[in-house]
C-alpha positions in Angstrom: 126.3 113.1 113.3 129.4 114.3 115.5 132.5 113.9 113.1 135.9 114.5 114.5 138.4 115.8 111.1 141.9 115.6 111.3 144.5 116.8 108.5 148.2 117.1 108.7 148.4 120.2 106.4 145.9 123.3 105.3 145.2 121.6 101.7 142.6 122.2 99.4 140.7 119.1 99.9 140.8 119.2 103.8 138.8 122.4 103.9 136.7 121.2 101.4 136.2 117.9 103.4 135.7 119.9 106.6 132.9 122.1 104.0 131.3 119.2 103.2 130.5 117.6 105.7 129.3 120.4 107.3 126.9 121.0 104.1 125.2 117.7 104.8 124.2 118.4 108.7 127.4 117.0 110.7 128.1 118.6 113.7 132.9 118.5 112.8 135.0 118.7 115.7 138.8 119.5 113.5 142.3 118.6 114.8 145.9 119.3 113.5 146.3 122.3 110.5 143.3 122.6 110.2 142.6 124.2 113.8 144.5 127.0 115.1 147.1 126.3 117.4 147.0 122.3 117.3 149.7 120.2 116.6 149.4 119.6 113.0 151.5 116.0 113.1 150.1 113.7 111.6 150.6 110.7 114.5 149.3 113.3 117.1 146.4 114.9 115.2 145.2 111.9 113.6 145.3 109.9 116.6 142.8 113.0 118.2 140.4 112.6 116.3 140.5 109.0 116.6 140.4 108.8 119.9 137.2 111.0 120.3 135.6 108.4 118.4 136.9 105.6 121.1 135.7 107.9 123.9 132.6 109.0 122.3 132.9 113.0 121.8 132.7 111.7 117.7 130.3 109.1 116.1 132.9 108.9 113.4 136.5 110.4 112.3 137.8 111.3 109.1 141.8 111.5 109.1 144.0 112.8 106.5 147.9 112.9 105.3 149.6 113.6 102.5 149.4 109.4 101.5 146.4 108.5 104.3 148.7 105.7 105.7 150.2 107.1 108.1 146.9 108.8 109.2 145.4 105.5 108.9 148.0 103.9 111.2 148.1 105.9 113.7 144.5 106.0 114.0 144.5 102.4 114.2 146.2 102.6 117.7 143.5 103.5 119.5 141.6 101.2 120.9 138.7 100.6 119.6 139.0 102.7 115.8 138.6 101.0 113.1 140.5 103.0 110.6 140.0 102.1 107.0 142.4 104.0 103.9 139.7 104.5 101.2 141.4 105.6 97.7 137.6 105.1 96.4 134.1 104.6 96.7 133.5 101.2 96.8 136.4 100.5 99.4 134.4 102.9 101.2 131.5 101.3 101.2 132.8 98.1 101.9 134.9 99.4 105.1 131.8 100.4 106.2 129.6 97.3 105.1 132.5 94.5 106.1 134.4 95.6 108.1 132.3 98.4 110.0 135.0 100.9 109.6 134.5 104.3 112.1 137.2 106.0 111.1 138.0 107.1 107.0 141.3 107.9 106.0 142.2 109.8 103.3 144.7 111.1 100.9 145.4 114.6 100.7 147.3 113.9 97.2 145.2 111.6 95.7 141.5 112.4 96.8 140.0 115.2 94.1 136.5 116.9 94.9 134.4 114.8 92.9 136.2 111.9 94.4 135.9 113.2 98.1 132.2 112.8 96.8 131.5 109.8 96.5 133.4 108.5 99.1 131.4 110.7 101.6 128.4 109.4 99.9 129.4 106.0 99.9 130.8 105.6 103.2 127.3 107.4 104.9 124.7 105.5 103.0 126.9 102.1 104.1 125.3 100.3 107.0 127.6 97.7 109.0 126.6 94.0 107.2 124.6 91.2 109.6 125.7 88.4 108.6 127.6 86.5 110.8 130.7 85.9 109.6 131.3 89.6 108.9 130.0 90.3 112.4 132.1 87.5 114.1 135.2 89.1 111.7 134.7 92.1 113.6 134.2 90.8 117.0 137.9 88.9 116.7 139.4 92.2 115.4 137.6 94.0 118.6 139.3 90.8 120.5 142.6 90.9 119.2 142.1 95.1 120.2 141.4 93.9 123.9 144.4 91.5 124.2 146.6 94.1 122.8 145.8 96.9 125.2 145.4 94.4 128.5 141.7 94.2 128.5 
């Protein structure tokens, strides 16, 4: 899978991340500190990698700050992205499952190495639910995305 990675600042847990995902087969495509000479802001780097997911360079993004709101935010301003903050595993999996999420944020502060983990694991083995009221949730989310922008 093509993974876009941004991180405001060089941390531990952002290389690791980058390390990780790498490990298990995906093809990362980083943004902000943790690529030379790219604006490491957290509204401009975060909202890269988001918006390769919306234009399709990325299958999926994971953003990171120091919190993982404000990465999450901006983020959320693309059309299309679904950003979801995860603090843990099972709000992973359900971003994924409910309210299928394609962009993870994450905390720089709080997410440890075991942590960073199983969220990985959970939000990858989490397939998008069928029912229909989850799938008609995310259709009027998509909606209220298309009024927003015009569309």
């Amino acid at each position: 899978m093509r993974i876009s990675v941004s991180s405001d600042m060089d941390e531990p847990v952002a290389r690791l991340l980058v390390g990780e995902l790498r490990r298990r087969g995906h093809a990362v495509r980083a943004h902000g500190a943790l690529r030379e000479g790219a604006d490491p802001r957290w509204a401009v780097c975060s909202q890269a990698a988001a918006r390769d997911v919306a234009e399709g360079a990325a299958d999926q993004a994971v953003v990171c700050c120091w919190t993982g709101t404000g990465a999450s935010i901006a983020a959320n301003k693309v059309p299309g992205v679904r950003a979801a903050l995860c603090p843990d595993a099972a709000t992973a999996d359900g971003a994924r499952r409910w309210n299928d999420a394609n962009v993870l944020a994450l905390s720089l502060r709080l997410t440890s190495e075991p942590l960073l983990r199983e969220i990985l694991d959970a939000w990858f083995a989490a397939e998008p639910s069928r029912d229909p009221e989850d799938v008609e949730n995310v259709a009027r989310v998509d909606r209220l995305d298309a009024a927003r922008h015009g569309a």
